[in-house]
C-alpha atoms as a printed R data frame, in Angstrom:
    type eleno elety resid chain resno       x      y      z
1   ATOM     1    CA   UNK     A     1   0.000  0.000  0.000
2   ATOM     2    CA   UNK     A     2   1.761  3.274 -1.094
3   ATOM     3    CA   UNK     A     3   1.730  6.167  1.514
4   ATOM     4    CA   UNK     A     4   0.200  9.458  0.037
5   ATOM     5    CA   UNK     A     5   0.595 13.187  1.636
6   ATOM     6    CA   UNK     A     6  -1.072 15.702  2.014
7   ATOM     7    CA   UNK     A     7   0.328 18.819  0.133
8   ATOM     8    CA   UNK     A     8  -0.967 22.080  1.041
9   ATOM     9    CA   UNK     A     9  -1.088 25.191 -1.150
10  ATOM    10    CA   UNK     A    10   0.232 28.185  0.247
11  ATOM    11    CA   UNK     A    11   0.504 30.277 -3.422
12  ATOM    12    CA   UNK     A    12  -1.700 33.223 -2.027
13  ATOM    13    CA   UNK     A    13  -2.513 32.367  1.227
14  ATOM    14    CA   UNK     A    14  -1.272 34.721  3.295
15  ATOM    15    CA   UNK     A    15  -2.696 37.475  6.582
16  ATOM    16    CA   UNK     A    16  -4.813 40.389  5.929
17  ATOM    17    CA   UNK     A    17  -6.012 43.437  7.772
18  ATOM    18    CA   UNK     A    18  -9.439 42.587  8.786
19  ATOM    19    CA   UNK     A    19 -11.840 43.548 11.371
20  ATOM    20    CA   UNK     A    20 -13.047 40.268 13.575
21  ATOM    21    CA   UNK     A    21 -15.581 40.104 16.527
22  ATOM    22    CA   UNK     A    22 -15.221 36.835 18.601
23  ATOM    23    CA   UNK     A    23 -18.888 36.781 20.522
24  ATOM    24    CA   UNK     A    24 -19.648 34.026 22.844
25  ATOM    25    CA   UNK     A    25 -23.447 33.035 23.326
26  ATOM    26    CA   UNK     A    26 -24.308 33.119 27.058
27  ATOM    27    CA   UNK     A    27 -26.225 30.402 29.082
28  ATOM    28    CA   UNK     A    28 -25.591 28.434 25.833
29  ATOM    29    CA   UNK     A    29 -23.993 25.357 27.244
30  ATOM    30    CA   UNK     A    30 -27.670 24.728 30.383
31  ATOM    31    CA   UNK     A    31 -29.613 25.451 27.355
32  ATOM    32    CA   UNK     A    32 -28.235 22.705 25.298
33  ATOM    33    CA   UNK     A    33 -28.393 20.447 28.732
34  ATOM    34    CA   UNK     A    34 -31.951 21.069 29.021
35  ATOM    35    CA   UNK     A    35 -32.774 20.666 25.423
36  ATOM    36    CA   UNK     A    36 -32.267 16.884 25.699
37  ATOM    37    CA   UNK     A    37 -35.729 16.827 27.483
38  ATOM    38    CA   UNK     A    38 -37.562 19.639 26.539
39  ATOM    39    CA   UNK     A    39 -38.725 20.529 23.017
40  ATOM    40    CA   UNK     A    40 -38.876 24.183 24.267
41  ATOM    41    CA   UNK     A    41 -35.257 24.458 24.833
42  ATOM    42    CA   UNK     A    42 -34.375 22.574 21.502
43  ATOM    43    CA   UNK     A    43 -36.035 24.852 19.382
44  ATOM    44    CA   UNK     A    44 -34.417 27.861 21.340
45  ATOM    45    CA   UNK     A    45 -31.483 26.411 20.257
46  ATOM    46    CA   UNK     A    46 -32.535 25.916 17.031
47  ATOM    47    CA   UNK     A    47 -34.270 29.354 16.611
48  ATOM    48    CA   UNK     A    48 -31.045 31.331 17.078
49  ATOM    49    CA   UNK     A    49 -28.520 28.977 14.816
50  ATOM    50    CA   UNK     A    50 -30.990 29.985 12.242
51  ATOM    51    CA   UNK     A    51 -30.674 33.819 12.866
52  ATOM    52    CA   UNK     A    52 -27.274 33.211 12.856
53  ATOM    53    CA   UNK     A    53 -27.365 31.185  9.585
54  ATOM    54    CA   UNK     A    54 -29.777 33.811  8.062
55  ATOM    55    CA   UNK     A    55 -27.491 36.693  8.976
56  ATOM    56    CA   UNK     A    56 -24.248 34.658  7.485
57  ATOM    57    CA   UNK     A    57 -25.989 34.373  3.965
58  ATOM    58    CA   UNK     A    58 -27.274 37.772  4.065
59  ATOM    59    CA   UNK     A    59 -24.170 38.895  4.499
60  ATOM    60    CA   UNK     A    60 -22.040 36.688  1.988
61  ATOM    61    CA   UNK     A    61 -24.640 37.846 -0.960
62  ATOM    62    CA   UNK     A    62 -24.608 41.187 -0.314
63  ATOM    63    CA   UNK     A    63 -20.517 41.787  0.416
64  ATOM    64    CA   UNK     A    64 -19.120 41.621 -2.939
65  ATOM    65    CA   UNK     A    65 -15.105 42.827 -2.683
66  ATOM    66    CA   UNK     A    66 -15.361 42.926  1.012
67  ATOM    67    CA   UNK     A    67 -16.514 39.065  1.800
68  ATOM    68    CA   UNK     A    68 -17.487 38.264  5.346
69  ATOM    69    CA   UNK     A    69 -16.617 35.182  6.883
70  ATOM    70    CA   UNK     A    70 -18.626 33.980  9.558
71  ATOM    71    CA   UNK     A    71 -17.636 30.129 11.998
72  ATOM    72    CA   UNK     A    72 -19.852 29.364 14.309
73  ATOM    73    CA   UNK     A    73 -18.795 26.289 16.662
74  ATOM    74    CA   UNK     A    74 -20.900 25.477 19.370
75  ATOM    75    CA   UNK     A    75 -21.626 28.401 21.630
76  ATOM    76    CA   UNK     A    76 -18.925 30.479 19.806
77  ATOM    77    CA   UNK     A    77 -18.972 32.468 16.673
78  ATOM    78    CA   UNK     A    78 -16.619 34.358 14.314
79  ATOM    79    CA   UNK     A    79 -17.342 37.313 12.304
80  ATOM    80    CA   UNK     A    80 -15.140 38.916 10.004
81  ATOM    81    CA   UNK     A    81 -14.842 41.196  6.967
82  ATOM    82    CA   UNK     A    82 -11.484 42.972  5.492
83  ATOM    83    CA   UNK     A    83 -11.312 46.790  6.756
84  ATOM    84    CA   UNK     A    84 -10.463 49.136  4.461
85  ATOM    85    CA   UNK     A    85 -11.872 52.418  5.610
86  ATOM    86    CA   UNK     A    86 -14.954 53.748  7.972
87  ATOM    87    CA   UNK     A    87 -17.334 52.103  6.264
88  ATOM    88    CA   UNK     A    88 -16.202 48.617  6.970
89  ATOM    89    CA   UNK     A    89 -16.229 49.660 10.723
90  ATOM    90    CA   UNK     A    90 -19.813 51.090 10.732
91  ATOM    91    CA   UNK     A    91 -20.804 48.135  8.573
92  ATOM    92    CA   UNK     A    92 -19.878 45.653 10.868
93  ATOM    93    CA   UNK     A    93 -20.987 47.334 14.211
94  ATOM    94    CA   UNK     A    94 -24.468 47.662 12.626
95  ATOM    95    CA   UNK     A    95 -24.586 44.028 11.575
96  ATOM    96    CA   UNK     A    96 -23.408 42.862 15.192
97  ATOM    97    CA   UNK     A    97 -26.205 45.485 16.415
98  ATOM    98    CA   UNK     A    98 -28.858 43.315 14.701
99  ATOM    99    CA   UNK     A    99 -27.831 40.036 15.493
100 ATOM   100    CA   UNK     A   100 -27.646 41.215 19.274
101 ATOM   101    CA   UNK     A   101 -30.849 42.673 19.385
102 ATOM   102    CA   UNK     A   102 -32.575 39.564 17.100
103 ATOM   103    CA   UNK     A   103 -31.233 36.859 19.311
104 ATOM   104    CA   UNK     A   104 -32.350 38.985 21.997
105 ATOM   105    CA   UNK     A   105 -35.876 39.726 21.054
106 ATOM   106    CA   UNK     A   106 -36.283 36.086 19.257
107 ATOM   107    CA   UNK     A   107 -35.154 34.012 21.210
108 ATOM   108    CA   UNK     A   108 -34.070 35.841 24.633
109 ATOM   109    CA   UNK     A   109 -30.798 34.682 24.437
110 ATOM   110    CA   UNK     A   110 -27.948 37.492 25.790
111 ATOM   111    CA   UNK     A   111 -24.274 37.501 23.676
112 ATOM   112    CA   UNK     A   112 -20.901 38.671 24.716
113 ATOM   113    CA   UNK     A   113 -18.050 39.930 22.765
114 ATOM   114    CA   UNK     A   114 -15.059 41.963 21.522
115 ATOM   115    CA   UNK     A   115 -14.560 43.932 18.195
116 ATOM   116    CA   UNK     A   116 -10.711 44.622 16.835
117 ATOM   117    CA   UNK     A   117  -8.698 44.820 14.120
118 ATOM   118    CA   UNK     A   118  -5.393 43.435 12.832
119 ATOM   119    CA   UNK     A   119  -3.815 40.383 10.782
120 ATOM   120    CA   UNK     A   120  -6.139 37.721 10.185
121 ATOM   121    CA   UNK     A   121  -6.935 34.359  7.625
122 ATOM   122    CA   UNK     A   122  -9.819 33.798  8.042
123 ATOM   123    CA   UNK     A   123 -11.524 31.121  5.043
124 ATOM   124    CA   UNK     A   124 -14.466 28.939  5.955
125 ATOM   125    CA   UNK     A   125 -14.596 27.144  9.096
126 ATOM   126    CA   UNK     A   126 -10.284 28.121  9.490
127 ATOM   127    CA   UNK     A   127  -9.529 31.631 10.917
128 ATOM   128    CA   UNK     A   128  -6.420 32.035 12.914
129 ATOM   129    CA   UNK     A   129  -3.744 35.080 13.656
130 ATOM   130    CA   UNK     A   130  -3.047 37.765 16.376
131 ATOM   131    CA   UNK     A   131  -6.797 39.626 14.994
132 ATOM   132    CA   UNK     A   132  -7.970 35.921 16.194
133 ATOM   133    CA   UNK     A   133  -6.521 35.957 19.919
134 ATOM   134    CA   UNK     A   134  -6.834 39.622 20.215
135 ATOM   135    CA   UNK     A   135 -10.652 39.493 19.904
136 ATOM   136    CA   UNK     A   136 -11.221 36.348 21.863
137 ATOM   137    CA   UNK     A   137  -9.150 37.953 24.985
138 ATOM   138    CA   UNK     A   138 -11.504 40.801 24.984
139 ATOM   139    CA   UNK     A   139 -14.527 38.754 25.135
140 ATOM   140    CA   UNK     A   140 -13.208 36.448 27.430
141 ATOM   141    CA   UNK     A   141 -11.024 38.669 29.501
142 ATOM   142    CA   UNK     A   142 -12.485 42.564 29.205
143 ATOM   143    CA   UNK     A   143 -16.103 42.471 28.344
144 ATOM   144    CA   UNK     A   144 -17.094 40.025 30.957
145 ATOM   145    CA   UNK     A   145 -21.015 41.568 31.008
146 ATOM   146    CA   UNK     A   146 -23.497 40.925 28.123
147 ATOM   147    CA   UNK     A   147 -22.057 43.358 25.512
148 ATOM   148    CA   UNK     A   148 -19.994 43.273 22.839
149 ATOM   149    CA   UNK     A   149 -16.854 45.800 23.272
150 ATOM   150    CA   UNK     A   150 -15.216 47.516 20.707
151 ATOM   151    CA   UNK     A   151 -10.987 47.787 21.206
152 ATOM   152    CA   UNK     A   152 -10.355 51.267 22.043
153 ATOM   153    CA   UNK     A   153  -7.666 51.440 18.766
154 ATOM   154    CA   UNK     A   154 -10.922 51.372 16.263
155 ATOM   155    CA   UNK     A   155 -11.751 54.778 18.031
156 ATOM   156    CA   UNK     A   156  -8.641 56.560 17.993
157 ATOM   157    CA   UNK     A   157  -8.401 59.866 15.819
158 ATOM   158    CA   UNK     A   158  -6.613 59.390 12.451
159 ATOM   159    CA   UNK     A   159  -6.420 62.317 11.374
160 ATOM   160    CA   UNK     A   160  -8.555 62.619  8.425
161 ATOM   161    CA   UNK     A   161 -11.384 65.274  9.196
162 ATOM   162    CA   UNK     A   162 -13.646 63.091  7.755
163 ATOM   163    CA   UNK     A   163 -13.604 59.838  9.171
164 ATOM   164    CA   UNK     A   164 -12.769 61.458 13.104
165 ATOM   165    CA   UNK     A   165 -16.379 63.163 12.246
166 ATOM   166    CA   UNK     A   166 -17.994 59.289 10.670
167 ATOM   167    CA   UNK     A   167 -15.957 58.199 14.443
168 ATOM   168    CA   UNK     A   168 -17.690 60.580 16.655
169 ATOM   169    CA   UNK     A   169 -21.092 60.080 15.163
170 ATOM   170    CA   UNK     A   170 -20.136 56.426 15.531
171 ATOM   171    CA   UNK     A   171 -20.078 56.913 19.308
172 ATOM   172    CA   UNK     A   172 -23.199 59.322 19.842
173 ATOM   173    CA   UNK     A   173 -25.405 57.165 17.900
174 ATOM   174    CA   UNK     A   174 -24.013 53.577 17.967
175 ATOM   175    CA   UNK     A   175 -22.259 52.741 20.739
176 ATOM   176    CA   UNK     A   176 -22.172 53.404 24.248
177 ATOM   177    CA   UNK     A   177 -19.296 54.256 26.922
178 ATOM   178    CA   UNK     A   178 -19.655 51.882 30.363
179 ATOM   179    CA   UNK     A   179 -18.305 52.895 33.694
180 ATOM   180    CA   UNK     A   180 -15.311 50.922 33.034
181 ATOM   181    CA   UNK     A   181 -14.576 53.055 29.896
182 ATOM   182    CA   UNK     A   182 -14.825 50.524 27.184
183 ATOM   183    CA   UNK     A   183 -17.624 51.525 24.710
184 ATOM   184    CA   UNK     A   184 -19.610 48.753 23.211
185 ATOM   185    CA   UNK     A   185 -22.697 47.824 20.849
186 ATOM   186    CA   UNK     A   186 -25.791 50.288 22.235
187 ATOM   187    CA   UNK     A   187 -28.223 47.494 20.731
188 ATOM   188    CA   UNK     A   188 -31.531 48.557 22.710
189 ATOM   189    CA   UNK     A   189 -30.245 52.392 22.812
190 ATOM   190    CA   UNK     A   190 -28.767 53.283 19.540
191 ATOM   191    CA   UNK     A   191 -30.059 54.897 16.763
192 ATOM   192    CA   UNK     A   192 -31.407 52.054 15.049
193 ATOM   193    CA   UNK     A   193 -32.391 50.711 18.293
194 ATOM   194    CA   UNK     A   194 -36.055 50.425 17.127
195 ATOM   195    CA   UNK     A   195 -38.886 48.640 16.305
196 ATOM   196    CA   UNK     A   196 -36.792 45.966 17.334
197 ATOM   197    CA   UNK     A   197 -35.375 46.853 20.374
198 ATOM   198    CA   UNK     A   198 -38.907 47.607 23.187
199 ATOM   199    CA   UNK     A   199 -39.367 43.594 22.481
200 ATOM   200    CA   UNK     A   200 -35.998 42.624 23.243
201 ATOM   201    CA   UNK     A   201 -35.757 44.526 26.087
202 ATOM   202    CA   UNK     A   202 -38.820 43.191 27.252
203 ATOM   203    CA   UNK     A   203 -37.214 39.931 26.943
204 ATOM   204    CA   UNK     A   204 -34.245 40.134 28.423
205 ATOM   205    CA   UNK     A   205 -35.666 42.256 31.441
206 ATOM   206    CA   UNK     A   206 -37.650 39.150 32.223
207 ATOM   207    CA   UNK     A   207 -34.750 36.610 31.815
208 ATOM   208    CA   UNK     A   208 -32.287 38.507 34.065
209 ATOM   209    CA   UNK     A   209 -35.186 38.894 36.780
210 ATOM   210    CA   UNK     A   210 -35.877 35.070 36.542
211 ATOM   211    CA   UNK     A   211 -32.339 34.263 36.571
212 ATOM   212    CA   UNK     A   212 -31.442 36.361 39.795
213 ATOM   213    CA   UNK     A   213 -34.763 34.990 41.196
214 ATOM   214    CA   UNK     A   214 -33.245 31.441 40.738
215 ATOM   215    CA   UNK     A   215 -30.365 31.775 42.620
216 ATOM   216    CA   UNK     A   216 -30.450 30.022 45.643
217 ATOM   217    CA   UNK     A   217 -26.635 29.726 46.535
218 ATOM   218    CA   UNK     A   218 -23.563 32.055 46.716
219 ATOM   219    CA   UNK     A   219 -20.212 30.721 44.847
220 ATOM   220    CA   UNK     A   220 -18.144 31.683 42.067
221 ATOM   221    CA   UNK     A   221 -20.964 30.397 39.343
222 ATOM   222    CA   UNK     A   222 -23.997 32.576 41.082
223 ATOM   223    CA   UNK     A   223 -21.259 35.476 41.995
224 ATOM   224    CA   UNK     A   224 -20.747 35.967 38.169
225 ATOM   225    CA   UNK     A   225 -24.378 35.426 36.988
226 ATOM   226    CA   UNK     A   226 -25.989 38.265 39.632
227 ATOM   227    CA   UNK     A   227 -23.293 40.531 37.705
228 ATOM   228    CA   UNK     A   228 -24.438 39.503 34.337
229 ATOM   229    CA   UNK     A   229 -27.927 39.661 34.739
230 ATOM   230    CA   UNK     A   230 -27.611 42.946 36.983
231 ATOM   231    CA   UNK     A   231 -25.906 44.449 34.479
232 ATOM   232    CA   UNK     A   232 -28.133 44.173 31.839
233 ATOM   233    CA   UNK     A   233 -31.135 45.418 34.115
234 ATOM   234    CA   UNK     A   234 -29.239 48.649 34.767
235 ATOM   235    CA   UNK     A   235 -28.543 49.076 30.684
236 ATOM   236    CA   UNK     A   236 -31.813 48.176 30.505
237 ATOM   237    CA   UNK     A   237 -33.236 50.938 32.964
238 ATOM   238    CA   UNK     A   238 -30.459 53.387 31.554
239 ATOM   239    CA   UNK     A   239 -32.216 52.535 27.842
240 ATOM   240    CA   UNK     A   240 -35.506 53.645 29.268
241 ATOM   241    CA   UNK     A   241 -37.542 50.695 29.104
């Protein structure tokens, strides 16, 4: 039996400059436990893969010379699209703004994440590079409450009178600055915020007071839910709803 190998081709594969949000779905991993026995939970589940799955087709047709690449796997999921300019910024905060505020008002379901920029392959279900790590440490490490952050470099003045005016629009109508300093997606408060956003509010007002209701126990687990779902009640309240 002859051995064969496997011979990649590297002949144009090679890092971009992309912006990539890493968002992590919350409660996802109890949901998917309780699916196993309750039809209600499964089609949660399977409610919100299909928003996903509708916004990643959406997307693809409609991003012709500035493709978006979306992975989900499991209770993770990877958005990207190759920045250029302004646009490519504004396009991709509003797309993360809907997605947010669907899962939200369709299914309940509350997201995490972090927003950058840097070197990035990103083709199909593969996406690696410093872009890759950078965005996963500020969900994992920085945002910590249901919202998705945006790194403070996409902010920063360049210098060009026009885009520092597209930046500070960005932040009045867009996004929102926490106590912490980060700003991140204003999904129920923005702009754009409506008709979509009184349901999901709605929603989510009456998950995080069910979920603080259910605590019965203080450890590290209960600890960081209370903060979550807190959280969300004060953005909530701040929102006006």
């Amino acid at each position: 039996m002859s051995e064969e190998y496997f011979t990649p081709k590297l002949e144009g594969q090679e890092y971009g400059q992309y912006l990539v949000a890493f968002i992590d779905i919350l409660g996802f991993r109890s949901i998917v436990e309780k699916s196993a026995n309750n039809t209600e939970y499964f089609s949660k589940i399977l409610h919100a893969t299909q928003i996903i799955e509708h916004f990643v087709g959406y997307e693809k047709n409609k991003s012709e010379g500035r493709k978006v690449e979306v992975t989900q796997f499991s209770d993770s999921l990877v958005i990207s699209r190759p920045y250029h300019d302004s646009n490519d910024l504004w396009q991709i905060i509003m797309n993360l703004d809907l997605v947010q505020k669907t899962l939200a008002r369709d299914v309940g379901i509350m997201i995490r994440g972090g927003l950058t920029t840097g070197k990035l392959y990103h083709k199909g279900s593969i996406s690696f590079g410093p872009a890759f790590v950078d965005a996963y440490d500020l969900e994992n490490k920085v945002a910590k409450n249901p919202r998705i952050i945006i790194d403070p470099k996409l902010l920063e003045p360049n210098g060009d009178e026009i885009n520092d005016y597209r930046m500070d629009m960005l932040k009045k109508s867009n996004l929102k600055e926490d106590v912490d300093g980060h700003y991140f997606i204003n999904f129920l408060g923005g702009y754009f915020a409506e008709p979509v956003a009184t349901e999901a509010a709605k929603k989510l007002k009456k998950y995080a007071e069910l979920e603080l209701a259910n605590i019965r126990e203080v450890n590290k687990q209960t600890v960081s839910i209370r903060e979550k779902m807190e959280w969300m009640l004060d953005y909530i309240e701040q929102c006006g709803y």
